[in-house]
N, C-alpha and C positions, 0 to 999 in steps of 0.2 A: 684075774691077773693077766690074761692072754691079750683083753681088749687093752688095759693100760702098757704093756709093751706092745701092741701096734700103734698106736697111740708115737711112743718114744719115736720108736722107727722113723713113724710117718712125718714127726717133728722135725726127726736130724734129716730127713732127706729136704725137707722144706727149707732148713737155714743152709744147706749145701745147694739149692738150686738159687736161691738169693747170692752166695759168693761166687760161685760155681758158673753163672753161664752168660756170657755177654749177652745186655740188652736190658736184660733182668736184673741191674746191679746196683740196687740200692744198698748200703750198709746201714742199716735201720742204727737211727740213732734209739736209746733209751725213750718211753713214755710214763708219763706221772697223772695222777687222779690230782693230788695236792698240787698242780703248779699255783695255783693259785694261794700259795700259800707259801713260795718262792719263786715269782714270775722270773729272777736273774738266772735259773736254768736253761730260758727259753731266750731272753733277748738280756745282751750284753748291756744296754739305755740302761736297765735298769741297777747297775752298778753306784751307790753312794747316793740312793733317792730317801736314805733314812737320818735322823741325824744322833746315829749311833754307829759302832761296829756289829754287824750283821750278820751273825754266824746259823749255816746251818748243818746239820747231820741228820739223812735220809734212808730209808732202806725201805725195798720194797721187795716182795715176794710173789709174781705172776702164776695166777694160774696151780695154786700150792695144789699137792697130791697127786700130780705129773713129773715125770723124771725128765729132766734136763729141761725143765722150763725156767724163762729167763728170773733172773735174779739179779737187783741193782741197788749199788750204793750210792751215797756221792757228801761230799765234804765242801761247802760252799762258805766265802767268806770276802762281804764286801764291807768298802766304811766312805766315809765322804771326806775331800779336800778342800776347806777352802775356813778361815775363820769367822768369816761374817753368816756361814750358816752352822758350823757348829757353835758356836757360841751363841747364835741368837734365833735358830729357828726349831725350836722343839715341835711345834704346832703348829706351824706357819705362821704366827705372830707372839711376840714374847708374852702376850699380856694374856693370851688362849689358854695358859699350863693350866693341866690339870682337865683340860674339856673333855668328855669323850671322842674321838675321832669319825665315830660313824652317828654322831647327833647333829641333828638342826643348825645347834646353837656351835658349833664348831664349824659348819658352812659358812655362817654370819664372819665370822674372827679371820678366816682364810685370806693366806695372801701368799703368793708366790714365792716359791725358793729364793733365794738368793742364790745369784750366781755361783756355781761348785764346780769341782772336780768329785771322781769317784774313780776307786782302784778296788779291784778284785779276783779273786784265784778260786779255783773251781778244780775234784777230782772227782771225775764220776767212770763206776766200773760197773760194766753190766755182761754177765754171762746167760748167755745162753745155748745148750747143748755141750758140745766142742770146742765153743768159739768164745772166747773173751776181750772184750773192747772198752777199754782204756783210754778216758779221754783228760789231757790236762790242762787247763789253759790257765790266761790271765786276761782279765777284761780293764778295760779303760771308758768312763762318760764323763762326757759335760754337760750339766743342766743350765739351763737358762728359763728366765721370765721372760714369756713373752708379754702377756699382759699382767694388770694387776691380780688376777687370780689361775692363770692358767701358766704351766710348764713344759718347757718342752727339753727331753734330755735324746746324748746321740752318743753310740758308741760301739766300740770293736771291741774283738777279744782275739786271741792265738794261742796257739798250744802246739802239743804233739795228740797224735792217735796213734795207740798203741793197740793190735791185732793181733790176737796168734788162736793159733788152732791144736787142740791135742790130740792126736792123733790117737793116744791110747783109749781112748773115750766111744773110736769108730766102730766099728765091724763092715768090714768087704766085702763084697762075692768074690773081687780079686785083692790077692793079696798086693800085687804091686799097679796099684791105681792112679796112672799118671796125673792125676788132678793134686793128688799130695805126695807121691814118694820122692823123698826127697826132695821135697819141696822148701821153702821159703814159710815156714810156721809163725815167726814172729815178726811181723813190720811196726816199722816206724813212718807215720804220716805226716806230714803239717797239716794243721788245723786251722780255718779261718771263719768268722761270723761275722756279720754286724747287727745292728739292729736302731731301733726308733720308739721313743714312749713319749706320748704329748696324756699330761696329767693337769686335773685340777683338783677340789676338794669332794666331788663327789662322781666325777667319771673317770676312764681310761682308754687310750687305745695304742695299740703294741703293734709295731711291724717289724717283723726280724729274721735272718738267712742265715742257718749254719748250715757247719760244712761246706764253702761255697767253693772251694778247691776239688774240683772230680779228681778223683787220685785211683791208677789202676792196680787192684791188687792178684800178687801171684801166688797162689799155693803149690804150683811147682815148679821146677826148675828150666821147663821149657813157657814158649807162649803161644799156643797154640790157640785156638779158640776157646775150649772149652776152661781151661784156665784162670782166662779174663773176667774180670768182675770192676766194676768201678762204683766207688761211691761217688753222690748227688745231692744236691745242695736240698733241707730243708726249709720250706718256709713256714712260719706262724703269723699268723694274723689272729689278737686277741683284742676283748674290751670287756669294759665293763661300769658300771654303776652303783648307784646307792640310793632307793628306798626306803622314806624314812616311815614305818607304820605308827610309832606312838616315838615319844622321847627316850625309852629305854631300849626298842628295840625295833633293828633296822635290815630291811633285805637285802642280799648285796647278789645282783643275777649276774654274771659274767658267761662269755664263750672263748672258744677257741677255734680256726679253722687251720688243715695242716694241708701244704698241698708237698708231696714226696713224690716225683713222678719214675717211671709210669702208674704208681699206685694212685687211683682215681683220691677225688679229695676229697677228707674224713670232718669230722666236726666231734665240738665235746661241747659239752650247756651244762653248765654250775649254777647252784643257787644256795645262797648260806643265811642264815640267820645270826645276825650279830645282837649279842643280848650285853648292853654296854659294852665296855672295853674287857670283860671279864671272859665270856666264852662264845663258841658260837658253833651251830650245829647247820648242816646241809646234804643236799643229793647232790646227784650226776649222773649225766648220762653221754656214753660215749657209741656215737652212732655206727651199727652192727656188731657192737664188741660187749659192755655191759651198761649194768646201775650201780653206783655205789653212792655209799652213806656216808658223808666226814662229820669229825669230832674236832674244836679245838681248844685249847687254856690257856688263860695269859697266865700262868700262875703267879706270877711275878714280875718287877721290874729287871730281871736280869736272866727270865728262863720261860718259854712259851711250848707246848707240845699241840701236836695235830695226828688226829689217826683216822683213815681210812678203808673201806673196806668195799670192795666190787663185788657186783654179782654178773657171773658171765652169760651171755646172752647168745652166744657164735656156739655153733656146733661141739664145741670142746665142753660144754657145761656136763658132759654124760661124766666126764673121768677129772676135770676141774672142782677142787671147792671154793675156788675164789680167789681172790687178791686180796691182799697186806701193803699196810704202805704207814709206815711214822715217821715223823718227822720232827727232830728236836731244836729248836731253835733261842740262840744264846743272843741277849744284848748287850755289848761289851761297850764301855764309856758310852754308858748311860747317861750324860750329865744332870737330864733331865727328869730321870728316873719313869721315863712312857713306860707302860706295861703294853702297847700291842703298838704297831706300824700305823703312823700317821701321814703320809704321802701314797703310802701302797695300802687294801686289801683285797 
């Protein structure tokens, strides 16, 4: 028991030197093993690249069997604008319905969006320790053809960030510790992103910046040095492909690169197995942090699930038993009745 409360300690003193000390002031956005299985977390472009409503609910569990390790939800839900592609681009050509999305024969039939709109809102809450970070936005894309098979979508999002710190959750050496007494516990941020997705029917590549607004935050009522903290703009650069090993079943490899400075810059490598539009199984690996294993189901034209599971690799593995992560995802006007995403996987 002694080692997983030094453990805790040594946790809360690390998310206090991240808010806590100018220089060092990044406000870590939340991280996902599954984005690839909701890339609109990560870049705003991909807002109404489906031609359904695209709901999702996530929940992930860092690092279970530690106290005060982070824990994150989030509520996502984008749909497309425009009549000429909800009404007629289920698979990128009307006459495709029914193809598998990750076959051959559904590369053959590909043909560009149709020009759209897309609208979307996003709540994602992620605590860790102390500290709780609230993020709400709404996103905005427009896609366009560039060529006959390839697309290119662009798009912002904005919000508030919402921050506070519980005090009761601390232990002192001094009881009145200028960095929080009476301090400034709950703030309110603006939030800004944008982002870039050029798509076709069997590759992808994503460039996108949240939090692009440095915003400085105070936990007390003075501003002294040690006080100041500022959040810093993330980037993500992702891609990815499609593999096609036999007609029923296709490899889809993807990465991710994150650069969050001064944190040197991290990388993640996906690889899934898609076994028709039915299910598909895969790893990851997230470089000096873990491995994990994803699960997922179309189970239907109106309800999809995905479950993952990390194995930690970082020093924390002694008192860690891993990560949790589901993700339940709804297809709402359906017209077409797809059971898995045909523009994204």
């Amino acid at each position: 028991m002694w080692h997983k409360l030094l453990i805790k300690r040594v946790l809360y003193l690390f998310v206090f030197i991240i808010v806590g000390i100018q220089g060092v002031t990044a406000q870590q956005l939340p991280q996902y093993t599954q984005y690839v299985f909701n890339n609109y977390l990560l870049n705003p472009a991909v807002t109404g690249i489906e031609n359904y409503t695209d709901v999702k609910m996530g929940y992930r569990s860092q690092w279970t069997g530690l106290d005060g390790a982070p824990v994150t939800s989030y509520l996502s839900i984008n749909a497309p604008i425009g009549q000429n592609f909800i009404e007629g681009d289920a698979m990128g050509s009307v006459e495709a319905g029914g193809i598998n999305p990750s076959s051959r024969m559904y590369t053959q039939y590909y043909q560009a969006a149709e020009p759209h709109h897309g609208i979307g809102f996003s709540v994602v809450s992620d605590k860790a320790g102390p500290i709780t970070q609230t993020n709400i936005d709404a996103s905005y894309a427009y896609h366009l053809g560039l060529a006959p098979r390839l697309n290119l979508a662009v798009g912002v999002s904005a919000g508030i960030n919402h921050i506070s710190l519980n005090t009761s959750e601390i232990t002192l050496a001094t009881p009145l510790d200028p960095a929080i007494t009476n301090g400034n516990n709950s703030q309110w941020k603006p939030d800004v992103g944008i982002g870039a997705w050029l798509y076709s029917s069997d590759y992808y590549v994503g460039l996108s910046v949240q939090q692009i607004l440095p915003e400085n935050l105070y936990f007390s009522t003075s501003n002294t040095a040690v006080d100041v903290s500022k959040t810093v703009p993330h980037v993500f650069f992702t891609a990815g492909t499609k593999l096609y090993i036999s007609d029923d079943i296709t490899l889809l490899p993807s990465f991710l690169v994150k650069e969050i400075k001064p944190v040197p810059i991290t990388y993640d490598i996906n690889a899934k197995f898609s076994f028709q539009d039915k299910f598909w199984l895969g790893g990851a690996y997230r470089h000096g942090d873990s491995f994990g294993i994803l699960a997922g189901f179309n189970l239907s034209s109106f309800i999809n699930v995905g479950y993952s599971y990390d194995i930690t690799t970082s020093a924390l593995n002694t008192v860690s038993n891993g990560t949790h992560e589901l993700v339940i995802g709804l297809l709402l006007n359906n017209r077409y009745k797809v059971t898995c995403p045909q523009h994204s996987f």
